[in-house]
C-alpha positions, 0 to 999 in steps of 0.5 A: 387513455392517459400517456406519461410520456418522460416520467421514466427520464428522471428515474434513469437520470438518478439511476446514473447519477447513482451509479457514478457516484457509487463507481467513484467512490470505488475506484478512490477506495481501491485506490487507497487500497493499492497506495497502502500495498504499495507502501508494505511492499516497499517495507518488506524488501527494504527490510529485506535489503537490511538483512542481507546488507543491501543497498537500501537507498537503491531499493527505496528509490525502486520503490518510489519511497519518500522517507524510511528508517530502519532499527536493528535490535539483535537479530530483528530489523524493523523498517518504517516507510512512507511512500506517497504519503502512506506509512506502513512497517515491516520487520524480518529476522536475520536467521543466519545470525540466529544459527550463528549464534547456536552452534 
């Protein structure tokens, strides 16, 4: 009777090794996943602020926002951010200038 005692050691060395690598590799995407949320979010309410004329250096700094620009074009604001490192955009319509210029 032959015994192999420790061959099972380096099969579950490679298996957690594996599995860390997987995990981290998970966590940084999830991560990034957030980071860029985090960054549309902060254009939505900065675009919303600009409709409503709202202070938007309050709402960019609630945000943790590094840079932001916003353009108006009738009755459509555009907000460009970056936070963290991550850009992203949002746009709105100010409806009330909409029914204004209806009736």
């Amino acid at each position: 009777m032959r015994l192999d005692r420790g061959s099972a050691t380096p099969l579950l060395v490679a298996i957690i090794a594996v599995t860390s690598l997987v995990t981290l590799a998970m966590s940084q995407f999830a991560e990034s996943v957030i980071d860029e949320h985090r960054a549309l979010t902060a254009a939505e309410a900065l675009a919303l602020a600009a409709v409503i004329d709202g202070d938007l250096d309050e709402i960019a700094r609630q945000h943790e926002v590094d840079e932001f620009t916003v353009d108006y074009d009738d009755e459509t604001v555009t907000v460009h951010v970056v936070r963290h490192g991550v850009s992203s955009q949002s746009t709105a319509v100010d409806h009330r200038r909409t029914l204004d210029d209806s009736e």
